[in-house]
ROMI-812729 format. One record per residue (C-alpha): residue number from 1; x, y, z. Coordinates in pm, whole numbers, padded with zeros to 5 digits. Layout:
<recs>
REC     n        u        v        w
REC   NUM        X        Y        Z
...
</recs>
This chain:
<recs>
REC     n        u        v        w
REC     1    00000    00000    00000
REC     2    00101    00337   -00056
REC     3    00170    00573    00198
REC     4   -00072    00833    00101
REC     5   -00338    00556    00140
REC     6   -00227    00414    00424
REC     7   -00226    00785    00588
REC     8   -00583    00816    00414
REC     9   -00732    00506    00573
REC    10   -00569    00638    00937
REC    11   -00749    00970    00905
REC    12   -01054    00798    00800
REC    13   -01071    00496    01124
REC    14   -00982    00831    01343
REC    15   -01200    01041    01243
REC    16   -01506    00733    01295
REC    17   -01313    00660    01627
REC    18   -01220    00908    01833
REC    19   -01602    01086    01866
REC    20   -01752    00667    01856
REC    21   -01565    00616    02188
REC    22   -01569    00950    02342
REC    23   -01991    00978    02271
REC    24   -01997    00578    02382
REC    25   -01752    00699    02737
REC    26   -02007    00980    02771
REC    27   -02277    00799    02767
REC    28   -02250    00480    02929
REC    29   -01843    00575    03152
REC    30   -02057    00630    03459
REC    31   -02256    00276    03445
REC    32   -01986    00061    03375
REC    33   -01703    00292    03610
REC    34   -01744   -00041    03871
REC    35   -01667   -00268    03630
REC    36   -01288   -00421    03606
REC    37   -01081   -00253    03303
REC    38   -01050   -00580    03099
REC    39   -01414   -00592    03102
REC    40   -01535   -00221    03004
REC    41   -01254   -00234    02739
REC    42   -01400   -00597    02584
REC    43   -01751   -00391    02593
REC    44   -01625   -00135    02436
REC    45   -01440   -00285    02142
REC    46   -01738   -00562    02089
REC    47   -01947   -00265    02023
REC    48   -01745    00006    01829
REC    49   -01526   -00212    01621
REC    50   -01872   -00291    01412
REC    51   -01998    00025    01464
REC    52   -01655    00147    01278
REC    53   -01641   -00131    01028
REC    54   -02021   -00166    00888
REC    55   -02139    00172    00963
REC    56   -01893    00452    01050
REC    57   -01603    00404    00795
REC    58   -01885    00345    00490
REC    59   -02069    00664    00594
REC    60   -01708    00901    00572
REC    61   -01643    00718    00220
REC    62   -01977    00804    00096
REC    63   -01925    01171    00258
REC    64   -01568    01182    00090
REC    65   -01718    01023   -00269
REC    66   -01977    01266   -00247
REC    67   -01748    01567   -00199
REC    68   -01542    01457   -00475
REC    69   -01782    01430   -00727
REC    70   -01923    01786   -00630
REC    71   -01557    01868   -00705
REC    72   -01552    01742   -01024
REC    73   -01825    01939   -01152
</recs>
Protein backbone atom coordinates (compact mmCIF):
# COMPACT_ATOMS: atom_id res chain seq x y z
CA UNK A 1 0.00 0.00 0.00
CA UNK A 2 1.01 3.37 -0.56
CA UNK A 3 1.70 5.73 1.98
CA UNK A 4 -0.72 8.33 1.01
CA UNK A 5 -3.38 5.56 1.40
CA UNK A 6 -2.27 4.14 4.24
CA UNK A 7 -2.26 7.85 5.88
CA UNK A 8 -5.83 8.16 4.14
CA UNK A 9 -7.32 5.06 5.73
CA UNK A 10 -5.69 6.38 9.37
CA UNK A 11 -7.49 9.70 9.05
CA UNK A 12 -10.54 7.98 8.00
CA UNK A 13 -10.71 4.96 11.24
CA UNK A 14 -9.82 8.31 13.43
CA UNK A 15 -12.00 10.41 12.43
CA UNK A 16 -15.06 7.33 12.95
CA UNK A 17 -13.13 6.60 16.27
CA UNK A 18 -12.20 9.08 18.33
CA UNK A 19 -16.02 10.86 18.66
CA UNK A 20 -17.52 6.67 18.56
CA UNK A 21 -15.65 6.16 21.88
CA UNK A 22 -15.69 9.50 23.42
CA UNK A 23 -19.91 9.78 22.71
CA UNK A 24 -19.97 5.78 23.82
CA UNK A 25 -17.52 6.99 27.37
CA UNK A 26 -20.07 9.80 27.71
CA UNK A 27 -22.77 7.99 27.67
CA UNK A 28 -22.50 4.80 29.29
CA UNK A 29 -18.43 5.75 31.52
CA UNK A 30 -20.57 6.30 34.59
CA UNK A 31 -22.56 2.76 34.45
CA UNK A 32 -19.86 0.61 33.75
CA UNK A 33 -17.03 2.92 36.10
CA UNK A 34 -17.44 -0.41 38.71
CA UNK A 35 -16.67 -2.68 36.30
CA UNK A 36 -12.88 -4.21 36.06
CA UNK A 37 -10.81 -2.53 33.03
CA UNK A 38 -10.50 -5.80 30.99
CA UNK A 39 -14.14 -5.92 31.02
CA UNK A 40 -15.35 -2.21 30.04
CA UNK A 41 -12.54 -2.34 27.39
CA UNK A 42 -14.00 -5.97 25.84
CA UNK A 43 -17.51 -3.91 25.93
CA UNK A 44 -16.25 -1.35 24.36
CA UNK A 45 -14.40 -2.85 21.42
CA UNK A 46 -17.38 -5.62 20.89
CA UNK A 47 -19.47 -2.65 20.23
CA UNK A 48 -17.45 0.06 18.29
CA UNK A 49 -15.26 -2.12 16.21
CA UNK A 50 -18.72 -2.91 14.12
CA UNK A 51 -19.98 0.25 14.64
CA UNK A 52 -16.55 1.47 12.78
CA UNK A 53 -16.41 -1.31 10.28
CA UNK A 54 -20.21 -1.66 8.88
CA UNK A 55 -21.39 1.72 9.63
CA UNK A 56 -18.93 4.52 10.50
CA UNK A 57 -16.03 4.04 7.95
CA UNK A 58 -18.85 3.45 4.90
CA UNK A 59 -20.69 6.64 5.94
CA UNK A 60 -17.08 9.01 5.72
CA UNK A 61 -16.43 7.18 2.20
CA UNK A 62 -19.77 8.04 0.96
CA UNK A 63 -19.25 11.71 2.58
CA UNK A 64 -15.68 11.82 0.90
CA UNK A 65 -17.18 10.23 -2.69
CA UNK A 66 -19.77 12.66 -2.47
CA UNK A 67 -17.48 15.67 -1.99
CA UNK A 68 -15.42 14.57 -4.75
CA UNK A 69 -17.82 14.30 -7.27
CA UNK A 70 -19.23 17.86 -6.30
CA UNK A 71 -15.57 18.68 -7.05
CA UNK A 72 -15.52 17.42 -10.24
CA UNK A 73 -18.25 19.39 -11.52
Amino acid sequence: MKTKIKLMMALKIWVVIFPSITLFLFLFGPAFSTLPLYQRTFILTTVLVPWTVFIGLPFIDAVIHRISQKQKE
